[in-house]
C-alpha positions as YAML, in Angstrom:
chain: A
units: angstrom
residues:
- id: 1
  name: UNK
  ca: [0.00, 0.00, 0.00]
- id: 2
  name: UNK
  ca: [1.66, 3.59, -0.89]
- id: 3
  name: UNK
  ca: [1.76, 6.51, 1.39]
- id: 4
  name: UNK
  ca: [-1.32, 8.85, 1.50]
- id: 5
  name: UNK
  ca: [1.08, 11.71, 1.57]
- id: 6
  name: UNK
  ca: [4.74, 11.61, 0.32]
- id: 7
  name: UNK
  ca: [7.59, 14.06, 0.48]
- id: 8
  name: UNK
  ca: [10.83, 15.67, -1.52]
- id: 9
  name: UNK
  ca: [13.08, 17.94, -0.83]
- id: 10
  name: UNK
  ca: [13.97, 20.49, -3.47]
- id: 11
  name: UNK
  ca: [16.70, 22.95, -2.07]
- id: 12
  name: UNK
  ca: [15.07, 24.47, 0.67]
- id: 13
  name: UNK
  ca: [11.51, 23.56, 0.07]
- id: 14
  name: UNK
  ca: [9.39, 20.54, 0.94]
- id: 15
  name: UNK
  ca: [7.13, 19.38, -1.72]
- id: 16
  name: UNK
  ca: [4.36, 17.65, -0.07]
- id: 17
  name: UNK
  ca: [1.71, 15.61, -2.10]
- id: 18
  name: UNK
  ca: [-1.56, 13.37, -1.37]
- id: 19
  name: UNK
  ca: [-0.98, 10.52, -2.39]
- id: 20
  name: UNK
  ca: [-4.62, 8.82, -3.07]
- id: 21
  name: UNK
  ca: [-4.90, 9.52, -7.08]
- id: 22
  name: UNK
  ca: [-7.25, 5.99, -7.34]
- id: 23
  name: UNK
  ca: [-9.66, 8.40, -4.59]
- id: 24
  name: UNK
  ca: [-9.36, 11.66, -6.42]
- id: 25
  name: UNK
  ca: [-6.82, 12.73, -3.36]
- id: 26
  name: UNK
  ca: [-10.20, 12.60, -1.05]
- id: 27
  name: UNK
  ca: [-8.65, 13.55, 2.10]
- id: 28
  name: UNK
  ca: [-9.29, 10.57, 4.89]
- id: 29
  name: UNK
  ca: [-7.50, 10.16, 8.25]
- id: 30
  name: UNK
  ca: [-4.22, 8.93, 7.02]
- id: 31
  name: UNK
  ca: [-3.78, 11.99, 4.42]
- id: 32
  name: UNK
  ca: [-4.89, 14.45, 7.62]
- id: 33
  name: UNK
  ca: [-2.12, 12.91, 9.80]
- id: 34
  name: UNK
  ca: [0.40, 12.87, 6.63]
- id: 35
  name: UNK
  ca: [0.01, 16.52, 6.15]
- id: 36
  name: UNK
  ca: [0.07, 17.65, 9.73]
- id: 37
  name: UNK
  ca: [3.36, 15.37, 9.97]
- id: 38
  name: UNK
  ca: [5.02, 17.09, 7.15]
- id: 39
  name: UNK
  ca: [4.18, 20.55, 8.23]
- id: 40
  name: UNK
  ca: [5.71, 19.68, 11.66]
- id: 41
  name: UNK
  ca: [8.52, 18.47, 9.89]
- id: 42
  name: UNK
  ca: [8.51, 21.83, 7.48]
- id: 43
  name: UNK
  ca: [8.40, 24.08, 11.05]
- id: 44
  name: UNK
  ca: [10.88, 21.90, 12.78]
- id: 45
  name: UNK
  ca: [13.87, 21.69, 10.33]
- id: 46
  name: UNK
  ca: [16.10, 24.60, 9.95]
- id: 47
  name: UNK
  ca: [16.83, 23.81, 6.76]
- id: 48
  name: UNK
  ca: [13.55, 23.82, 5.35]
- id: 49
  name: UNK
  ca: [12.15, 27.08, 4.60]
- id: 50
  name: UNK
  ca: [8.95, 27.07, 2.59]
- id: 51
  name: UNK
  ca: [6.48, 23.81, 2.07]
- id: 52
  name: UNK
  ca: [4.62, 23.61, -1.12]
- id: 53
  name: UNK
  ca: [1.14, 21.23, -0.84]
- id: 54
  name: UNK
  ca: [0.26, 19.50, -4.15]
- id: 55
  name: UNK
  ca: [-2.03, 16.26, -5.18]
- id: 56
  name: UNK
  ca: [-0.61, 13.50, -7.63]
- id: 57
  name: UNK
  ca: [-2.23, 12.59, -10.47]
- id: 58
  name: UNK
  ca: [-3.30, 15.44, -12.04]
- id: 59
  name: UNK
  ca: [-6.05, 16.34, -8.93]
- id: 60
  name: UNK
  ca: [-5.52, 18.71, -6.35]
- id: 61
  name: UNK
  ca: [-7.81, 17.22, -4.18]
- id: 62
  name: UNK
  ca: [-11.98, 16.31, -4.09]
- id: 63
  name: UNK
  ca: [-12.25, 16.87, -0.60]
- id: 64
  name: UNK
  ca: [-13.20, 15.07, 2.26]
- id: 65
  name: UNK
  ca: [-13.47, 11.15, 1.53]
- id: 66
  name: UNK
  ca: [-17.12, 10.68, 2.05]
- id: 67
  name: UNK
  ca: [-17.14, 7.34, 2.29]
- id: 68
  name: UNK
  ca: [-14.60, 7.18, 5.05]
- id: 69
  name: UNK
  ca: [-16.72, 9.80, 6.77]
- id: 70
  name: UNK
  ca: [-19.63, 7.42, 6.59]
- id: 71
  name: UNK
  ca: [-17.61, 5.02, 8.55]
- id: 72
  name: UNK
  ca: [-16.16, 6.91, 10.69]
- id: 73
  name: UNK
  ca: [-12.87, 7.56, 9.34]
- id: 74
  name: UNK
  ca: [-12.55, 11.79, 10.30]
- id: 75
  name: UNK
  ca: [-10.10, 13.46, 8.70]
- id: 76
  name: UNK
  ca: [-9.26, 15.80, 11.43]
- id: 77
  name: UNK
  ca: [-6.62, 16.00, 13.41]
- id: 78
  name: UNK
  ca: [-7.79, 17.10, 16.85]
- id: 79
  name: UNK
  ca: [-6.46, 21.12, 16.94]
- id: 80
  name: UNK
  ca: [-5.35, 21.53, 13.47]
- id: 81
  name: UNK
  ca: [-8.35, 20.57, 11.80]
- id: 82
  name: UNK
  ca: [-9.24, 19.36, 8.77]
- id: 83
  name: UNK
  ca: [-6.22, 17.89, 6.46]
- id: 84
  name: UNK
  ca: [-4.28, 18.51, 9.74]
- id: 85
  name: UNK
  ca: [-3.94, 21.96, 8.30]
- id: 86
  name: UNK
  ca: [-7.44, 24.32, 8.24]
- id: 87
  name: UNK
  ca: [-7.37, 25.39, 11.48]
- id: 88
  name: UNK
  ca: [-3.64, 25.52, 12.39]
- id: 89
  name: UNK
  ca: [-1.34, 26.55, 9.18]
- id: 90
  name: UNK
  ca: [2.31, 25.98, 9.63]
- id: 91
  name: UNK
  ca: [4.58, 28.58, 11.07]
- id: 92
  name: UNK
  ca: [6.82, 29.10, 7.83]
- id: 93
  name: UNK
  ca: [5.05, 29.73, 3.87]
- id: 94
  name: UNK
  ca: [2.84, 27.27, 2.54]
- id: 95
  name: UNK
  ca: [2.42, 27.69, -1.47]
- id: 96
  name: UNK
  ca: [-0.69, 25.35, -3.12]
- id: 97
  name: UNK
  ca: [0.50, 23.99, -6.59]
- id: 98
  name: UNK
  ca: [-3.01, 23.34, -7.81]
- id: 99
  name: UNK
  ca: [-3.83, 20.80, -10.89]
- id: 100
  name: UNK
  ca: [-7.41, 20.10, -11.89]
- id: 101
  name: UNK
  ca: [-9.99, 19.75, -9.12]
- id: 102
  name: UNK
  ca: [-9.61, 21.85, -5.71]
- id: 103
  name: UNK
  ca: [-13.07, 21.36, -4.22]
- id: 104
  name: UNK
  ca: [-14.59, 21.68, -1.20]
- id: 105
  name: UNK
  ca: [-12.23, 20.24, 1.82]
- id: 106
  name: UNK
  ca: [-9.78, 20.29, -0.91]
- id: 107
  name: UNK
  ca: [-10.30, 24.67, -1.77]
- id: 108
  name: UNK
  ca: [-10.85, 24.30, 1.85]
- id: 109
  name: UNK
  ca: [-6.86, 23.46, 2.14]
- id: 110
  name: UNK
  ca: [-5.73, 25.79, -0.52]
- id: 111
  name: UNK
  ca: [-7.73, 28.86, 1.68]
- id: 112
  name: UNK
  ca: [-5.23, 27.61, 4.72]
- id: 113
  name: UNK
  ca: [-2.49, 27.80, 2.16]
- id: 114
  name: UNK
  ca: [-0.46, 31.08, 2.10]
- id: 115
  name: UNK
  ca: [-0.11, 31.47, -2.13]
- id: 116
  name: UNK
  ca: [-1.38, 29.94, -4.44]
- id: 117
  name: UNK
  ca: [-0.02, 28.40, -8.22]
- id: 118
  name: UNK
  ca: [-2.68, 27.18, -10.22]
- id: 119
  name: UNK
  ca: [-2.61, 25.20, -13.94]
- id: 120
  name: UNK
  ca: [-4.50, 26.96, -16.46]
- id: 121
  name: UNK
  ca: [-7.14, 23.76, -16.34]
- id: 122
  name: UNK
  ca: [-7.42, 24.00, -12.60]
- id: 123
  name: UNK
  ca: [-11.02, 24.63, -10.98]
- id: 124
  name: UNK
  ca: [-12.22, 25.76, -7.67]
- id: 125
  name: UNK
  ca: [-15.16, 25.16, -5.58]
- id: 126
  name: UNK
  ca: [-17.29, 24.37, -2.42]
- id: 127
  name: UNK
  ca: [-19.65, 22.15, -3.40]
- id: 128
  name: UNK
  ca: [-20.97, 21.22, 0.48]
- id: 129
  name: UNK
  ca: [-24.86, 22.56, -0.39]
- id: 130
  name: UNK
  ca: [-25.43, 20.17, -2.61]
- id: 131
  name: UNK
  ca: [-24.81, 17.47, -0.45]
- id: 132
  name: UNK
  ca: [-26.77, 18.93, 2.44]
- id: 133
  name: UNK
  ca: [-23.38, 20.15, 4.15]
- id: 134
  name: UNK
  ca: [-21.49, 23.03, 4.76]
- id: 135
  name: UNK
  ca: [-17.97, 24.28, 4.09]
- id: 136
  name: UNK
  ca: [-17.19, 24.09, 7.52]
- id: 137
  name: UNK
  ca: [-13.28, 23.84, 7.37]
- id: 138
  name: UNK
  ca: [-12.86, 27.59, 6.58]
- id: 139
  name: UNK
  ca: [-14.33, 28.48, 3.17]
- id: 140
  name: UNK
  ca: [-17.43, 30.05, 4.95]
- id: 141
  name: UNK
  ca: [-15.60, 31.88, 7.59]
- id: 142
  name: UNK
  ca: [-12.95, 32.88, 5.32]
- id: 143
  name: UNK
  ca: [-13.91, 32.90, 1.99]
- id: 144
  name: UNK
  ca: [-16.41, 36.32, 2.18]
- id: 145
  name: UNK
  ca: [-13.12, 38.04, 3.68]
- id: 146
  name: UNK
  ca: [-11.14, 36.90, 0.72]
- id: 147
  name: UNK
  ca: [-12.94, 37.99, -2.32]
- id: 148
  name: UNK
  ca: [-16.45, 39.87, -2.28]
- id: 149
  name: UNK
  ca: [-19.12, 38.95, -0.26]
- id: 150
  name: UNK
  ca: [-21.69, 38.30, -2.72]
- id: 151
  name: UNK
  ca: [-18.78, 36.26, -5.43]
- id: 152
  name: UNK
  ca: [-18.22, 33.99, -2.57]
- id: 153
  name: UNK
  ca: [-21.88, 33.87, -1.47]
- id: 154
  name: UNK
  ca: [-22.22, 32.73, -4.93]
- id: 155
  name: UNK
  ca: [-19.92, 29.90, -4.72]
- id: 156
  name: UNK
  ca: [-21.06, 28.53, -1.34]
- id: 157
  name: UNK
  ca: [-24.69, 29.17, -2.07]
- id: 158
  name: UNK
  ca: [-24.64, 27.09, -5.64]
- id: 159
  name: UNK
  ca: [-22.11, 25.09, -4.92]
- id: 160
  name: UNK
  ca: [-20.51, 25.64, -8.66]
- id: 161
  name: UNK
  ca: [-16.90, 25.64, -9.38]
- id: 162
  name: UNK
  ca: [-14.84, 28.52, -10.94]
- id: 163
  name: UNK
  ca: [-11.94, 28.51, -13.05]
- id: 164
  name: UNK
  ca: [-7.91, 29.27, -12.34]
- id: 165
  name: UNK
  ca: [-8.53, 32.82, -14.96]
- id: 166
  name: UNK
  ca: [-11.55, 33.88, -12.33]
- id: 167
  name: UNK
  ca: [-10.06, 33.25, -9.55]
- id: 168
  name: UNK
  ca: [-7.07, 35.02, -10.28]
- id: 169
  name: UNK
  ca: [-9.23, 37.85, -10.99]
- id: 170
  name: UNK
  ca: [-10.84, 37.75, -7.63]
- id: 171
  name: UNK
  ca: [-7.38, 37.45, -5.78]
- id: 172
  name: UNK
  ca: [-7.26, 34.05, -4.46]
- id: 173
  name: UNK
  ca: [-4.79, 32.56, -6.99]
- id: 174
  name: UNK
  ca: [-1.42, 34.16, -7.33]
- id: 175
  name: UNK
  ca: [-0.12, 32.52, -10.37]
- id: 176
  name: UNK
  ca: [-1.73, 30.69, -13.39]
- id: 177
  name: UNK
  ca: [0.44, 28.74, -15.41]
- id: 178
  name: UNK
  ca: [0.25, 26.05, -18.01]
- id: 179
  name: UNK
  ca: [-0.94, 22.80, -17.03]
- id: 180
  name: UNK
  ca: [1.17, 20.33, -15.59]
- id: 181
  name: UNK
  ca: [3.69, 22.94, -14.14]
- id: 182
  name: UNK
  ca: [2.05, 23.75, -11.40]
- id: 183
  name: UNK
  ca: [4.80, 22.09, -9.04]
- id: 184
  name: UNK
  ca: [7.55, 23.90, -10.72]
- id: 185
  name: UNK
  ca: [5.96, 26.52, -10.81]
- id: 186
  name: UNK
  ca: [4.84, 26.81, -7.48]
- id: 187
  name: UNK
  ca: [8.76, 25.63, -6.20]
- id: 188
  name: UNK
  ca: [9.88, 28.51, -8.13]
- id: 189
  name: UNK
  ca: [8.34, 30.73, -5.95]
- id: 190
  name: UNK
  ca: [8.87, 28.93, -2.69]
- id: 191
  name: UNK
  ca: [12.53, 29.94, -3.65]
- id: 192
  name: UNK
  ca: [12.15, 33.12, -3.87]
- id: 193
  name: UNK
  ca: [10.74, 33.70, -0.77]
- id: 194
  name: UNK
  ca: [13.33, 31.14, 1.15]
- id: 195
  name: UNK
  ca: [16.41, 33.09, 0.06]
- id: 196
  name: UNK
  ca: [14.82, 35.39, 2.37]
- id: 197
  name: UNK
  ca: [15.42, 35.88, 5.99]
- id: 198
  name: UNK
  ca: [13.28, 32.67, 7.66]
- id: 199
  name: UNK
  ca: [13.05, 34.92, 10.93]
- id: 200
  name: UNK
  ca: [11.85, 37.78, 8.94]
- id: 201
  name: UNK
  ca: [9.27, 35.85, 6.64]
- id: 202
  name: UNK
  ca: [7.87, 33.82, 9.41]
- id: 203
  name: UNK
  ca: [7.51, 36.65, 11.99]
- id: 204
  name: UNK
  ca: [5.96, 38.72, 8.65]
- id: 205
  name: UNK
  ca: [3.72, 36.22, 8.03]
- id: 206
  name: UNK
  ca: [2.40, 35.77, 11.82]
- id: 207
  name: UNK
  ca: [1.82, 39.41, 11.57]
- id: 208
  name: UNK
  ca: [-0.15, 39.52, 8.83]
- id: 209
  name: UNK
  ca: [-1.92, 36.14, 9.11]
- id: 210
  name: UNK
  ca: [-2.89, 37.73, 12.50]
- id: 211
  name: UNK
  ca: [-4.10, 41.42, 11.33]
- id: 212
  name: UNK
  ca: [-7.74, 41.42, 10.80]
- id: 213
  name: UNK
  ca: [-8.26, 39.96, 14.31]
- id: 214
  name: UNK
  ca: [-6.08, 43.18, 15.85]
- id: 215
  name: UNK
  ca: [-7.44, 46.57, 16.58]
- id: 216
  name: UNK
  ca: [-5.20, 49.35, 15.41]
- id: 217
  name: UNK
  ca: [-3.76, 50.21, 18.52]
- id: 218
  name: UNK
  ca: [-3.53, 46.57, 19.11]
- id: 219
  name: UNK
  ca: [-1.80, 45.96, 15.59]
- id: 220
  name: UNK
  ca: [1.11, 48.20, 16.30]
- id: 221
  name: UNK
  ca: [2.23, 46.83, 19.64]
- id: 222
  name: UNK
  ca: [1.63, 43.41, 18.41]
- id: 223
  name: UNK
  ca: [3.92, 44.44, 15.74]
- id: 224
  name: UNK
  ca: [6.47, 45.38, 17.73]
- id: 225
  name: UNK
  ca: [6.23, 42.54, 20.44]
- id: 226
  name: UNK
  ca: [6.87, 40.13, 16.90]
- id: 227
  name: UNK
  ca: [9.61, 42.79, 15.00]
- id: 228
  name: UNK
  ca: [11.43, 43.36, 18.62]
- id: 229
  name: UNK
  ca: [13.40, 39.91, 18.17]
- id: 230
  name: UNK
  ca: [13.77, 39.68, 14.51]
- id: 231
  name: UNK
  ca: [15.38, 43.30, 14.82]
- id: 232
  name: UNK
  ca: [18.19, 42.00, 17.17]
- id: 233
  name: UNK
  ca: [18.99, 38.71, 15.41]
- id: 234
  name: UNK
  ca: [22.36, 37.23, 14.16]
- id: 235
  name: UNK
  ca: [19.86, 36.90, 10.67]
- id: 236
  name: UNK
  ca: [19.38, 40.95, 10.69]
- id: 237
  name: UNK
  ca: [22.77, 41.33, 11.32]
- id: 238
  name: UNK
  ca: [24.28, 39.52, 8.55]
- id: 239
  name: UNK
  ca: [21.47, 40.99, 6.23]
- id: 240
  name: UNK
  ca: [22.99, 44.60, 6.42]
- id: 241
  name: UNK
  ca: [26.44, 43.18, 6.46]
- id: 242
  name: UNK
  ca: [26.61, 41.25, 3.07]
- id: 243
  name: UNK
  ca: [24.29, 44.63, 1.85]
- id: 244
  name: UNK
  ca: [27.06, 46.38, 2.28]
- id: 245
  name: UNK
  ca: [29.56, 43.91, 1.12]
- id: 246
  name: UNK
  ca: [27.94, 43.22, -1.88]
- id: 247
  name: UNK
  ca: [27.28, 39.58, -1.43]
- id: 248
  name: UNK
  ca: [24.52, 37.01, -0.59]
- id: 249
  name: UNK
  ca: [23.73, 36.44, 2.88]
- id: 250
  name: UNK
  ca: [23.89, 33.34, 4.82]
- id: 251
  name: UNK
  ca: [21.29, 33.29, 6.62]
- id: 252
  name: UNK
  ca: [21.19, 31.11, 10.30]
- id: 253
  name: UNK
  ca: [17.60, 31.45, 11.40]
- id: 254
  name: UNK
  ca: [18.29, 33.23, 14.76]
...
């Protein structure tokens, strides 16, 4: 029996893909405790610096396995949610490299995702309502604060699918790109961001992951409570030294 999730390492970036083609990548128990041990791994090693999340076999992912769920096989990890990833994202970047279907659980994980690369073919959608459910892993709390209220009312009302071009218009894909590059694609920009400072991106990210729950006044200390570290680091540091030397940086992580 193959994994439900596997892993590579590409320079810096770990490529993590569902493994369940035969299913459509429907995400079951096994798949939710593949991804949340890969993004542990992602947040533990220093050497890692951005994860990418991808499906095999041409499928991003269908969504919840609903015949799992019928017998009782959750996919939710207890804290994290579902996929092991909704409702606790990993510390460090997380780019989706979407090919073909990314519906409901499955948008569900690419919403928890940081960026997103999509293939020109991809699609998009939480199709809960027609099966008497509801996005309940984050595309109904999150969705209406990512694109207009009454686009994604729209979606999680009918229940019909959009296309990579439109949702590029309406800010939840970063990238389209020809199909079947979506992994390059996506790795490509994972590498861009991890020649970056990790204490920098990570403690940038937190802040503005963390934003819209802040009041102003609230924002700015936060801010500073997060920057105050960073500021002082060995990372900082060498940044303005090889600036002024002309050189790339090596960065440490503290």
């Amino acid at each position: 029996m193959s994994d439900p999730v596997l892993t590579e390492e590409r320079d810096g970036v770990l490529v993590i893909t569902i493994n369940r083609p035969e299913a459509r990548n429907a995400i079951n128990g096994d798949v939710a405790r593949g991804i949340a041990a890969a993004l542990d791994r992602l947040d533990d090693e220093g050497d890692l610096r951005v994860g990418v999340l991808t499906g095999g076999g041409g499928v991003f992912s269908s969504g919840m396995d609903l015949k799992g769920f019928l017998s009782g096989d959750v996919p939710i990890v207890e804290g994290r949610g579902l996929g092991g990833l909704t409702e606790k994202p990993p510390r460090k970047p997380l780019v989706a490299a979407v090919e073909g279907y990314a519906l409901a659980g499955g948008f569900e994980l690419v919403l928890a995702c940081d960026l997103v690369v999509a293939a020109e073919g991809s699609r998009f959608g939480v199709p809960e309502v027609k099966r008497a459910l509801v996005a309940g892993a984050g595309a109904a709390l999150h969705l209406p604060q990512r694109i207009p209220q009454a686009i994604a009312l729209e979606m999680l009302l009918t229940g019909e699918p959009i296309g990579s071009a439109r949702a590029a218009e309406l800010g939840l894909v970063n990238r389209v790109v020809p199909d079947g590059s979506a992994v390059d694609a996506a790795v490509e920009l994972a590498h861009a961001i991890a020649a970056n400072g990790p204490l920098a991106v990570a403690v940038t990210k937190q802040i503005a992951r963390s934003a819209s729950d802040w009041t102003l006044a609230e924002g700015w200390q936060k801010q500073a409570e997060l920057m105050g570290p960073v500021f002082v680091s060995e990372d900082a540091q060498e940044g303005a030294r090889a600036f002024a030397e002309k050189r790339a940086p090596v960065w440490k992580g503290r």
